[in-house]
C-alpha positions in Angstrom: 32.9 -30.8 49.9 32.3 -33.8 52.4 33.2 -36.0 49.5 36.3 -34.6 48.0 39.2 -37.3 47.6 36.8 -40.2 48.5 34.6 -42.5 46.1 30.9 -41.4 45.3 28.5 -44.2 44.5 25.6 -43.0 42.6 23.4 -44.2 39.7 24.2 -44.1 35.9 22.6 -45.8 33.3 25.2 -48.1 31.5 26.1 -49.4 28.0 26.3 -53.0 28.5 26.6 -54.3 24.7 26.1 -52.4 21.7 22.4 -51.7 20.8 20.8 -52.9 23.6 18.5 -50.7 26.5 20.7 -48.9 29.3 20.7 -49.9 32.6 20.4 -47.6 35.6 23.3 -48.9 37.9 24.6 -47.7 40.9 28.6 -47.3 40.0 31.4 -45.9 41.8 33.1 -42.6 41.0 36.8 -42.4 41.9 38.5 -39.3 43.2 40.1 -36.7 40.3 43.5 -37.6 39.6 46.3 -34.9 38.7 44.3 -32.3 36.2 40.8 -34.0 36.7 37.4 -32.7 37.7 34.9 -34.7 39.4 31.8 -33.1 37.9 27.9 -33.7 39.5 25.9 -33.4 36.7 22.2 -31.6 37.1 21.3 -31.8 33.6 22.0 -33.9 30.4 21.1 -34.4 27.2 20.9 -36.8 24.4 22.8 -36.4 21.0 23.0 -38.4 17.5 26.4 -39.2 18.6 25.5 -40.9 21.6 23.0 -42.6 19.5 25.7 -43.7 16.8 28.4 -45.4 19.5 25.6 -47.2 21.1 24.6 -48.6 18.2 28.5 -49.2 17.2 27.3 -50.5 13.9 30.2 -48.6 11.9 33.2 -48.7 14.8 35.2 -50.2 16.8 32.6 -51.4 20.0 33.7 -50.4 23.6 31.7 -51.8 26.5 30.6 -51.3 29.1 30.6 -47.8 28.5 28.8 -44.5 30.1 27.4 -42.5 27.0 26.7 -39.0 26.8 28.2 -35.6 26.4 26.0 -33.3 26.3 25.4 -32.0 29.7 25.5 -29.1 32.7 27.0 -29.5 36.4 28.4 -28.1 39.2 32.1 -29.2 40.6 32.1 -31.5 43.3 36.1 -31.5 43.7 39.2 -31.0 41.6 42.2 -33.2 41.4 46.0 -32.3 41.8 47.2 -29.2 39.5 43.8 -28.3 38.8 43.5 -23.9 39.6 41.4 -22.9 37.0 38.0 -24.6 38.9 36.4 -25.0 42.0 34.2 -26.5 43.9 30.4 -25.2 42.9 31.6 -23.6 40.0 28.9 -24.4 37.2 30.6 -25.9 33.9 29.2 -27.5 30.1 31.6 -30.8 29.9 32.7 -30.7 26.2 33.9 -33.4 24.2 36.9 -31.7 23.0 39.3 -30.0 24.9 41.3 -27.1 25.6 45.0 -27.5 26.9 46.2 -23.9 25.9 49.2 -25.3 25.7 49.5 -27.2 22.2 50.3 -25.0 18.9 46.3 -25.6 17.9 45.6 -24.0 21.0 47.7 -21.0 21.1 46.6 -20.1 17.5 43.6 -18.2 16.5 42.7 -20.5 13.3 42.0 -23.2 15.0 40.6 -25.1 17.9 41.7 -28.8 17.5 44.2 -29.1 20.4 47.0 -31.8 20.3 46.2 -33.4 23.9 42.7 -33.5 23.9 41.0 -33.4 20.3 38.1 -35.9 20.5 38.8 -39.0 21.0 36.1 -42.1 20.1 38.0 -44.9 20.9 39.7 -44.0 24.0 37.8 -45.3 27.4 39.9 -44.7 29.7 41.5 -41.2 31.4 44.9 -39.7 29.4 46.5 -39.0 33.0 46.9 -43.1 33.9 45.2 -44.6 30.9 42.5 -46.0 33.8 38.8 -45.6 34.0 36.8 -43.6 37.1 34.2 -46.0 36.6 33.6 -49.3 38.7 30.6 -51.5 39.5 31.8 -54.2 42.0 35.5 -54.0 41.1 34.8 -54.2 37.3 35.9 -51.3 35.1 33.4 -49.4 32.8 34.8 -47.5 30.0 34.3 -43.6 29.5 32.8 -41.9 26.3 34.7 -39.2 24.9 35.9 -37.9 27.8 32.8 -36.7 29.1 30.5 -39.5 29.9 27.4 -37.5 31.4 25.2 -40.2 31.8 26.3 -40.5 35.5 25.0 -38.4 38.1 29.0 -37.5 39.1 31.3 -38.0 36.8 35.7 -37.5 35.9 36.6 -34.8 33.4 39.7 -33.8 32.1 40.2 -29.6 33.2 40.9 -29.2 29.5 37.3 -30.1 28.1 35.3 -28.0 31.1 34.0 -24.1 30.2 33.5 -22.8 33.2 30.0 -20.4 32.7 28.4 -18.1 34.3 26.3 -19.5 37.1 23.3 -17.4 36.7 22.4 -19.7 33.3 20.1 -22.3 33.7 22.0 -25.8 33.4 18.7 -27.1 32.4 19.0 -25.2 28.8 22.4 -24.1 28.2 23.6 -27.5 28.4 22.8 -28.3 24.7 25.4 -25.6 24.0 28.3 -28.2 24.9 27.7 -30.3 21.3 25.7 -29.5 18.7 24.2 -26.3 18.9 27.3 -24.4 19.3 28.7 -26.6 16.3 26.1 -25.6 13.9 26.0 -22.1 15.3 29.4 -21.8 15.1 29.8 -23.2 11.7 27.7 -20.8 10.0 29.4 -17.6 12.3 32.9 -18.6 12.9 33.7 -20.4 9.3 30.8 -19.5 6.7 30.6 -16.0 7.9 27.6 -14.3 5.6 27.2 -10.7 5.8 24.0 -9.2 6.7 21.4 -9.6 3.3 23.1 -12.8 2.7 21.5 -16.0 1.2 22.2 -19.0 2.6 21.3 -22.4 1.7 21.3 -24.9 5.0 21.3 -28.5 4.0 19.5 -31.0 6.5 17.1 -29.5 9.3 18.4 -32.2 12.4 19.9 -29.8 15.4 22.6 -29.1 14.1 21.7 -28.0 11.1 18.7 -25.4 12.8 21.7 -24.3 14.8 23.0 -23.0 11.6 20.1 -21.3 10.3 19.9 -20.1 13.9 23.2 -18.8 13.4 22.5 -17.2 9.3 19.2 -15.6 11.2 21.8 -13.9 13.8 23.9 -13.0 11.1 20.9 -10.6 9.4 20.5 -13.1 6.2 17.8 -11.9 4.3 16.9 -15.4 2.5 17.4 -18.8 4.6 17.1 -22.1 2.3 16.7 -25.5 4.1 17.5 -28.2 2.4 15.9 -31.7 3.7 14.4 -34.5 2.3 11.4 -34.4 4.8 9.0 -32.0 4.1 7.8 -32.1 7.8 10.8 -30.2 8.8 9.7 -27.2 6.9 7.3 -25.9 9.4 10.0 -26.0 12.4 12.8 -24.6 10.2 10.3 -21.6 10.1 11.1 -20.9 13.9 14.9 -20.5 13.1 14.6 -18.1 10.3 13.8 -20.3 6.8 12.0 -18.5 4.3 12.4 -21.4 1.6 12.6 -24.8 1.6 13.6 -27.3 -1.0 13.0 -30.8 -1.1 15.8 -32.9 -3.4 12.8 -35.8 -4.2 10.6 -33.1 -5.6 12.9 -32.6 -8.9 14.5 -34.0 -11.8 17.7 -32.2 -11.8 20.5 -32.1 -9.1 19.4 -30.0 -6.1 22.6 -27.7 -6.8 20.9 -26.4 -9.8 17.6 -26.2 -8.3 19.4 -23.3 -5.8 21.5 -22.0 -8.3 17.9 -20.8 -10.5 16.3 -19.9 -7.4 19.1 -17.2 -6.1 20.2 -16.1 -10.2 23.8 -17.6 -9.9 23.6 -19.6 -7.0 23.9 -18.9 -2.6 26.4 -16.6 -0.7 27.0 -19.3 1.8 25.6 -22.8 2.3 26.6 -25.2 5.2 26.6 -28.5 5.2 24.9 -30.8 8.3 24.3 -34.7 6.9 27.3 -36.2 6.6 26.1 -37.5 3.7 29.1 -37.0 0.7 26.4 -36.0 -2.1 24.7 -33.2 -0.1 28.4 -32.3 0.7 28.8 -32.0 -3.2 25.9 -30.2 -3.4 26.1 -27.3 -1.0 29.6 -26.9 -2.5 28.7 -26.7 -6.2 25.6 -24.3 -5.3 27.4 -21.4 -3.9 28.1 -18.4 -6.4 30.9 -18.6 -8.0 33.6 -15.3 -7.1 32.0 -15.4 -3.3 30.5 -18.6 -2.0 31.7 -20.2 0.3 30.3 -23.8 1.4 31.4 -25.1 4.9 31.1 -28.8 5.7 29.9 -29.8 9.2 28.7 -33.3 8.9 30.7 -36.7 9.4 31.0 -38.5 6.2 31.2 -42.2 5.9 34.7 -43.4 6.2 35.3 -45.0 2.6 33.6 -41.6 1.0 35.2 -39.7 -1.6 34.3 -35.9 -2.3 34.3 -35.4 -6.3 33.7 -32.0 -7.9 35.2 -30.3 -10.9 38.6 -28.4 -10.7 37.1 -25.2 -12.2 34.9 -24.8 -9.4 37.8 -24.1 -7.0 39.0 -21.9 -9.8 36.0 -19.8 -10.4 36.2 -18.9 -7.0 34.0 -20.9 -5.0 35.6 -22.2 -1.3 35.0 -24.8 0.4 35.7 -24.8 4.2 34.9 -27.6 7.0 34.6 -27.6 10.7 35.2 -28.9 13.7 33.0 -28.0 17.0 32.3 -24.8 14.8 35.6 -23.4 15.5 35.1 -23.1 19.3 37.6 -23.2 21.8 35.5 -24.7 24.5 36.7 -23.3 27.4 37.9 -19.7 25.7 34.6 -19.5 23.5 32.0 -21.6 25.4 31.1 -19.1 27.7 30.4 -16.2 25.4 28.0 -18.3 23.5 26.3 -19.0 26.9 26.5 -15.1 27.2 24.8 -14.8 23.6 21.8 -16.6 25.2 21.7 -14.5 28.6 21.7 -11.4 26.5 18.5 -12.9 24.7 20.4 -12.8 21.5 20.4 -17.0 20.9 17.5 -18.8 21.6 17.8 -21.9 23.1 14.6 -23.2 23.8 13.6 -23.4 20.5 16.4 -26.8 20.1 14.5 -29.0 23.6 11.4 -30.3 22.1 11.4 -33.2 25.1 12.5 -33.2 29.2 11.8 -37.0 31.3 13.8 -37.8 34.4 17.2 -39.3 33.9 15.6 -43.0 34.9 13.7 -42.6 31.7 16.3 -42.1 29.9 15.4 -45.1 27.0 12.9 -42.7 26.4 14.7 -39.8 25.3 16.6 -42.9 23.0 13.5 -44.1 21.7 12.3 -40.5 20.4 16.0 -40.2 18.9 15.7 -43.3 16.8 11.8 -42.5 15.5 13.5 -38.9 14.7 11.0 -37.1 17.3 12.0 -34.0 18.3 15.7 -32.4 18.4 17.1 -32.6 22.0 15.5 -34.1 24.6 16.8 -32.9 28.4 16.9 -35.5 31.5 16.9 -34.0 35.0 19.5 -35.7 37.1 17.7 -35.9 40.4 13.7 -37.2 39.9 
């Protein structure tokens, strides 16, 4: 393209101080460095995550910064070393990468790779430790490694999944975070058979993403577990045939769900981050089968307590990271699952406004309207 290997000015909305409404600024992109895609993003979405840094109420603060990660695009140019992309090929950015070269990578268990695992902190590209970002000569930090909130942004080749460019950016492109780790958590790590019951505890995205995922897997009863009964009805729509609200009895929720299924669940996955329903969707699942698998991010200074004998009567309890997706090896066959018809991914954008309303799309985060809410790029 006309552009390649010169500096793009276009708008992005900005992070200046923790907590505080983004700006829309214009700010210069730099050129891709050795192993680097500059990325023109069509479509992006917002995330809790997103929500969480901006906030920066329980980490280290890094401003200025460019949010996001969640998001579709097309290349715009690739930097030195980089054969894998090119120009106008369509790609999800994802927060975690894919070097293929690490021993995470070249196993099959797991998808935590050495070079480019997530990284909160970092805001700045690995290659030269330097950001992309400028506005007049002043540096603006990146967000794990994605930072989508920029009409063109810099990527690392390891945390792009090239995808097939028939899908429309403008819903696939909630696969790149949370969909794919709830879905993934409940297929790739809980893994319930078809006639399964499985208890799914809190109803946000991520956790509809894994009762999306226990529908897909042929489950025959689906329990959500929230402490809003609103979130009933929608749960409906990804395959929940009972609900259970925690505030509605007298005895721990565990053996509420252990009566209800005569022994307890096949599988239950976890989506709060909160350590008690952690506790609970372990100590619910049969004993000499279940399996409970942990997806949410629990507080830093949490500790996980639960009797010895339930690890010896056969329970298992499993986490997950990114649902045990390789982003770029796995990424596009979940896009796939959705051109076949088989994942629906409507069901997860409740919400669209242009990207220059994009303290909108906060606003309905933080009064917990709606799951994802998409912002078109170009107005």
């Amino acid at each position: 393209m006309a552009t390649a290997g010169k500096v793009i000015k276009c708008k992005a909305a900005v992070a200046w101080e923790a907590g505080k409404p983004l700006s829309i600024e214009e700010v210069e992109v730099a050129p891709p460095q050795a192993m680097e895609v500059r990325v023109k993003i069509l479509y992006t979405a917002l995330c809790h995550t997103d929500v969480y840094f901006w906030e920066a109420k329980g980490q280290t603060p890094v401003f200025p910064r460019i949010l996001g990660h969640e998001a579709g695009g097309i290349v715009e140019s690739v930097g030195e070393g980089v054969t894998e992309l090119a120009p106008g090929d369509h790609v999800l950015p994802v927060f975690t990468g894919e070097c293929k070269e690490c021993a995470h990578c070249k196993s099959e268990e797991s998808n935590m790779c050495d070079l480019l695992r997530i990284n909160v902190d970092r805001g700045v590209m690995i290659g030269d430790g330097k950001s992309r970002f400028s506005i007049k000569g002043q540096p603006i930090f990146h967000f794990v490694g994605t930072s989508t909130f920029s009409e063109y942004t810099v990527i690392h080749v390891g945390c792009l999944a090239k995808i097939n460019p028939e899908a429309p950016l403008d819903k696939v492109c909630v696969l790149s975070c949370g969909i794919s780790t709830g879905l993934g958590a409940t297929l790739n790590v809980a893994k319930p058979v078809k006639g399964s019951t499985v208890a799914i505890f809190g109803l946000g995205a991520v956790g509809l993403a894994a009762m999306e995922g226990a529908r897909l897997a042929g489950a025959s009863r689906i329990i959500g577990v929230d402490l809003n009964p609103a979130k009933y009805e929608q749960a409906k729509k990804f395959g929940c045939t009972d609900f259970v609200n925690p505030k509605d009895h007298n005895k721990p929720v565990q053996e509420v769900l252990i009566e209800m299924t005569n022994g307890g669940v096949d599988r239950s996955v976890e989506c709060t981050g909160n350590v008690n329903a952690m506790i609970s969707a372990f100590e619910c699942v049969h004993d000499g089968w279940g399996v409970a698998v942990l997806v949410g991010v629990p507080h830093k200074e949490d500790q996980f307590k639960t009797h010895p004998m339930n690890f010896l009567n056969e329970k298992t309890l499993k986490g997950t990271f990114f649902g045990n997706y390789k982003p770029r090896t796995d990424l596009p066959n979940v896009v796939e699952m959705y051109m076949k018809k088989e994942l629906e991914v409507e069901k997860f954008i409740t919400h669209s406004v242009p990207f220059s309303e994009i303290n909108t799309a906060f606003d309905l985060m933080l009064k917990g309207e709606g799951l994802r809410c998409i912002m078109r790029m170009e107005d």
